[in-house]
N, C-alpha and C positions, 0 to 999 in steps of 0.2 A: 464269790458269785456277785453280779452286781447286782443295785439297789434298782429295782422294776416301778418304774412311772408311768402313771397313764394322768394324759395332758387332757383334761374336760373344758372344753371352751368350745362354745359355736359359732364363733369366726377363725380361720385357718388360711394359709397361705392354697390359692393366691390372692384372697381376699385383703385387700389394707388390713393388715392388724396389728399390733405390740406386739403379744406373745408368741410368737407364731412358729415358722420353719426356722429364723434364725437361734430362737431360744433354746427349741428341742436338738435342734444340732449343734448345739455348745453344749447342754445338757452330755448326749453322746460321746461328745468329745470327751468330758469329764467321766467322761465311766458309769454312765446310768445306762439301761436299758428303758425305751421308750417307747410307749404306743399313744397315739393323738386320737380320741376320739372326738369327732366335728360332723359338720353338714357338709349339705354339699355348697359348692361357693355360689353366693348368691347378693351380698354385699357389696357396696351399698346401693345400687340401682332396685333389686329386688328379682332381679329374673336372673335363671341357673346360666351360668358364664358356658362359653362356647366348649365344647371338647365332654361337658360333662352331663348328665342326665340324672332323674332323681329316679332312686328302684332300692330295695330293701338292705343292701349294704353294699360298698363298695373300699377293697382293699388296695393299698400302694406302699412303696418302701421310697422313702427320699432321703440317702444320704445317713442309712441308716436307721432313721425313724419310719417304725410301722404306723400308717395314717389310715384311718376306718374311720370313714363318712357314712353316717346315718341319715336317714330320709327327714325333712323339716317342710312346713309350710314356707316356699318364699316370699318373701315381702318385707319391703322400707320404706310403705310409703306414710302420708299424715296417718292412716285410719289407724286409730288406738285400738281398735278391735278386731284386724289384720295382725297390727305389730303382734300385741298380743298372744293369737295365733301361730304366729312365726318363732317367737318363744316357748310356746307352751308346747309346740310340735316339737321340736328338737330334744326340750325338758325329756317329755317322755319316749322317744325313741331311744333318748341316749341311757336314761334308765333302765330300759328293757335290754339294751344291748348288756350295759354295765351287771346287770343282776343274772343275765345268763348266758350270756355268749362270750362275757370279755376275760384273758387269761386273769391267773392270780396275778395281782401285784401288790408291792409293798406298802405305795404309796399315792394317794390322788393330787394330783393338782388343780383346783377349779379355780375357771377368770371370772372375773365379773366386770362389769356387767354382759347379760344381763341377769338375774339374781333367781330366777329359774335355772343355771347351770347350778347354783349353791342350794338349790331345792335338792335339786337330783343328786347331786355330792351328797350333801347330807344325809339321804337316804341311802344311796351306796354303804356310807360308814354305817347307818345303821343296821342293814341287814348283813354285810360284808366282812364288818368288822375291820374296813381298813382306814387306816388316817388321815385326814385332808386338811392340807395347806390350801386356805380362801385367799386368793390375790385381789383385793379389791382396789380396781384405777378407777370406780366413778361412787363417787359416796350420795347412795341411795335412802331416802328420798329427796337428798336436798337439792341434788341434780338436774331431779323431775322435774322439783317446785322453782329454782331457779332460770329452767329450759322454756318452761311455758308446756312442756308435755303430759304433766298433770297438772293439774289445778281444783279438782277438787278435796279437798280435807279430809275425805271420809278414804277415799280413795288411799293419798298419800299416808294415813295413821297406815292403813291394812297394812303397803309396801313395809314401814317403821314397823309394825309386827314381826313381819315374814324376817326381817334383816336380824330384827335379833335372835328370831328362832334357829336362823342359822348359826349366827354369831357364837349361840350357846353349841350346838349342836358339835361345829368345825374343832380343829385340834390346834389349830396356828393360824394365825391371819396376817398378811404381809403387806404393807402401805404405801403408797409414793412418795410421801413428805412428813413431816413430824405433827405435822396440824391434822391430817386425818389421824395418828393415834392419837392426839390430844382430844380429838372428838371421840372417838371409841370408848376410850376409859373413862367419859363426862355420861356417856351411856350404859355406862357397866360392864366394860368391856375389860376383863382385869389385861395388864397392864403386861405382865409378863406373857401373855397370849399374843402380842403384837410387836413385832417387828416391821421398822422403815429398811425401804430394797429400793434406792433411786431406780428410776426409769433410766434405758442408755438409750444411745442412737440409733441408727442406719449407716455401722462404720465402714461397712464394706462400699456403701455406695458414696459416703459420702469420700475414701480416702482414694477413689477412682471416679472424678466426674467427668463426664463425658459432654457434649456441644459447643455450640460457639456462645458469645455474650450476643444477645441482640444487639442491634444497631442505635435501638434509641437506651440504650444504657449508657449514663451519663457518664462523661469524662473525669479524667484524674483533675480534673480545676476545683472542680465539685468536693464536697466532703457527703460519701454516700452513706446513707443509712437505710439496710435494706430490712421490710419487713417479708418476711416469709412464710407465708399458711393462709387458714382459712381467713377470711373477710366476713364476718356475720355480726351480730348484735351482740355477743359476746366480748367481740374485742372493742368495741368503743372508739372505733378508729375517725370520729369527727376532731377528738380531743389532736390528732396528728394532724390534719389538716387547718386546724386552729395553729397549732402550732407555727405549721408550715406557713403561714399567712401574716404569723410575728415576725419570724427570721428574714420574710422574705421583705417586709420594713425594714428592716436594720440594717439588710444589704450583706446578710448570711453568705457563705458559700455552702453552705448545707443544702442538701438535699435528698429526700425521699424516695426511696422505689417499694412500691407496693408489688409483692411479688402473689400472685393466688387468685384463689378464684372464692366467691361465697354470693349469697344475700343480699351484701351490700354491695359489691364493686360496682353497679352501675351505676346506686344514687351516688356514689362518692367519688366514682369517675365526673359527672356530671355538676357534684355541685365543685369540684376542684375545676373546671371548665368555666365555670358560670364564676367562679373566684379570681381565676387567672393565675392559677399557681401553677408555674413550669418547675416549681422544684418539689414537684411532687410527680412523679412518674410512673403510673401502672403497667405493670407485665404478665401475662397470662401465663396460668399455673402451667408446668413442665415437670418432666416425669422425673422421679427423684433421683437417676442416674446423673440428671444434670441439674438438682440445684444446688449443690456444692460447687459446682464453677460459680452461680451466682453468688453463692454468699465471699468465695473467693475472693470475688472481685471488689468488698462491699468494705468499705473504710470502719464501720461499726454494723453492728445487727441489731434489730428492738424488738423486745416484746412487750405486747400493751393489753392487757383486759381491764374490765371496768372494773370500776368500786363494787366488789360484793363480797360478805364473807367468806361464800363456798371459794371463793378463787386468792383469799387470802390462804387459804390451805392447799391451793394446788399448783404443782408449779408444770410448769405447760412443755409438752414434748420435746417443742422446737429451742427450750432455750441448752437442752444437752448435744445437741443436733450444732447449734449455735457455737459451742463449746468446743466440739470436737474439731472445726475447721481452723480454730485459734485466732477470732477475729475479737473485741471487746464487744459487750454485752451493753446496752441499754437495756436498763430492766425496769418498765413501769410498771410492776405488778406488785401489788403491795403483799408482808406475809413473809410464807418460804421462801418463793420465787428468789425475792429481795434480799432473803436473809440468805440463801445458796451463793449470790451474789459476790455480795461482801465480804463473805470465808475465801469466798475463792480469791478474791481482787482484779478479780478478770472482766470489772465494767464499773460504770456508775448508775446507781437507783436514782428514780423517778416516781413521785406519786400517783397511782392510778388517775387515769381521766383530770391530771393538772397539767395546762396547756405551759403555766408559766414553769413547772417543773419540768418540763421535754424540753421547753426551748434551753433554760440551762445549759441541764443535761447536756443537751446538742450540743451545744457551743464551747461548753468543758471539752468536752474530746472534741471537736474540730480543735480547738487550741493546742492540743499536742501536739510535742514534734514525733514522726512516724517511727523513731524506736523507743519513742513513747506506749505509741501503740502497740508496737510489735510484742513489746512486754507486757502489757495488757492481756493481749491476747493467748500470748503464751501461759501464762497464770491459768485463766482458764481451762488452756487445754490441758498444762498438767494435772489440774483438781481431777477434770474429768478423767483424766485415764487413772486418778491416783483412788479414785472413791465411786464413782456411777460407770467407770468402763463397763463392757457386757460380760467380760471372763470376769470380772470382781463381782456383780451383780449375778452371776447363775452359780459361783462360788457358792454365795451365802444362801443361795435357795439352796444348793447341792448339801452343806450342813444343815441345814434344818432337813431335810429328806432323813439324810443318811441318822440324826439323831430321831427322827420319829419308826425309823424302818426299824432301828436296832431298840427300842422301844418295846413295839408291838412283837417283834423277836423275841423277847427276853422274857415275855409274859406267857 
């Protein structure tokens, strides 16, 4: 008989999420039985998406997985007293459903954030009596303190409460890099309760991209470096512009394509305008069926966040994304990011937010010859398929299930 999951997270396909439809349909595939309990989609705008309405449950089968939407307050916008809301609704509808309405199963799954899903998990197991693997991809509070989304002290201790309450509470916790277990176990988190499960990609869209290149996507004279995602104060992306403004003295053939949308793209359309940097190129974000033709088409890929602890432990979605197209890796992110890097040999590191460490970098790989690169990039992509692919990443969830099912079996 298979091992029965139920997937607790309140973001769900078709909402932008990680864990989502393509998880639980690899799950299936592996020989689990699946139920997804979520909201209805409403992420990240805040108002319920077309086709769908909120009312006291709503059932569907996708590819095998049974998906039961629960009613939630919608809303993403600033008010911390909406978000809130929009948390705390979900929290408790998905409780009530879980405590009496949802079948037996062997085993829970909860995402985090946000840390209201690991509220109501951990209640589940406690009246339930069933196991829960915590997937934690946002390490709460230092998330808040470093987002600017909480800032008060009194506030952030509570969240540090609530997180260990769960922490004790849960049966397994699973991480995205080695630096959040190094923090768990600096908090008491024993050691043997946490397992690292690399983040994978978007393989299916990225090994099928679809569009044309835009027209101002810079020629093969060029040596491109495309950045790919969000644009906000997280990525620190003035240090690339500096850069770009070094290279473009030395008489580089390097050049930048800023691919995304955020926060910053207008100041930094603007002051690369006001600088005179043509080798720095902005392209408006595009839907992810097509940006694999972009990274395609990209001589190297970068990722850049700033100098801060929280981000020396996390290594950022786009760089396995980056991976899978088997292009070389600029990696200013100091930490895991860097140290994934290097095992791999699929790029060269960079220090966060060091103008004269990018220009390097740059200029190292423009200096190769192109089955230089191509070997580069190949590194990479075998790492990825050999260690964070998505059938090796639901593998290792699928044995921790199956050893906590026959666990709770045997008792």
């Amino acid at each position: 008989m298979a091992t029965r999951i139920l997937l607790l997270t309140q973001w769900f396909d078709p909402e932008p999420t990680f864990k989502g439809l393509v998880f639980a349909r690899e799950l299936v595939r592996q020989g689990f039985e699946v139920e997804v309990v979520t909201g209805f989609p409403n992420y990240p705008g805040g108002k319920v998406y077309p086709g769908y309405r909120i009312k006291l449950l709503q059932r569907e089968v996708i590819d095998g997985v049974q998906i039961t939407r629960v009613p939630l307050y919608p809303n993403h916008d600033q008010s911390a007293i909406k978000r809130v809301l929009n948390y705390l609704s979900f929290a408790a509808s998905s409780l009530l459903y879980g405590l009496f309405m949802a079948k037996r199963v062997d085993v829970i799954y909860a995402y985090h954030p946000p840390l209201t899903v690991g509220i109501t998990a951990s209640l589940l197991r406690l009246f339930r009596r069933i196991p829960v693997v915590y997937d934690i991809q946002d390490m709460w509070p230092d998330t808040l303190r470093a987002t600017g989304m909480i800032n008060n002290s009194r506030a952030l201790n509570a969240v540090e409460s609530v997180c260990q309450w769960v922490y004790r509470r849960v049966d397994h916790l699973v991480v995205l890099s080695p630096g959040f277990k190094r923090l768990l176990t600096q908090r008491g988190v024993p050691e043997r309760k946490i397992e690292v499960i690399y983040n994978w990609a978007d393989e299916a869209a990225l090994a099928a991209p679809q569009g044309q290149l835009p027209t101002s996507f810079p020629g093969s004279e060029h040596f491109r470096i495309v950045f790919a995602g969000n644009m906000g104060k997280a990525q620190a992306l003035d240090a690339v512009l500096d850069a770009a403004a070094l290279l473009q003295m030395r008489g580089s053939r390097v050049c930048f394509v800023m691919l995304g949308g955020g926060v910053e793209v207008g100041r930094l359309k603007q002051r690369a305008a006001q600088q005179q940097l043509p080798n720095v190129v902005f392209l408006p974000p595009v839907p992810m069926a097509e940006v694999g033709n972009l990274l395609n088409a990209a001589d190297a890929l970068l990722v850049h966040l700033r100098k801060d602890p929280l981000f020396e432990i996390t290594i950022p979605s786009k760089t396995q994304a980056y991976m899978v197209v088997g292009k070389p890796l600029l990696m200013a992110v100091n930490g895991d990011a860097a140290d994934l890097v290097w095992q791999s040999g699929g790029g060269v590191v960079a220090e966060s937010e060091s103008v004269g460490g990018l220009v390097a970098a740059a200029e190292s790989l423009s200096e190769l010859a192109p089955d230089q690169l191509h070997a580069m990039g190949k590194k990479a992509q075998s790492h990825y398929r050999e260690h964070l692919a998505l059938k090796v990443g639901v593998a290792r969830f699928g044995a921790i299930f199956t050893r906590l099912a026959s666990g709770r079996q045997s008792k």
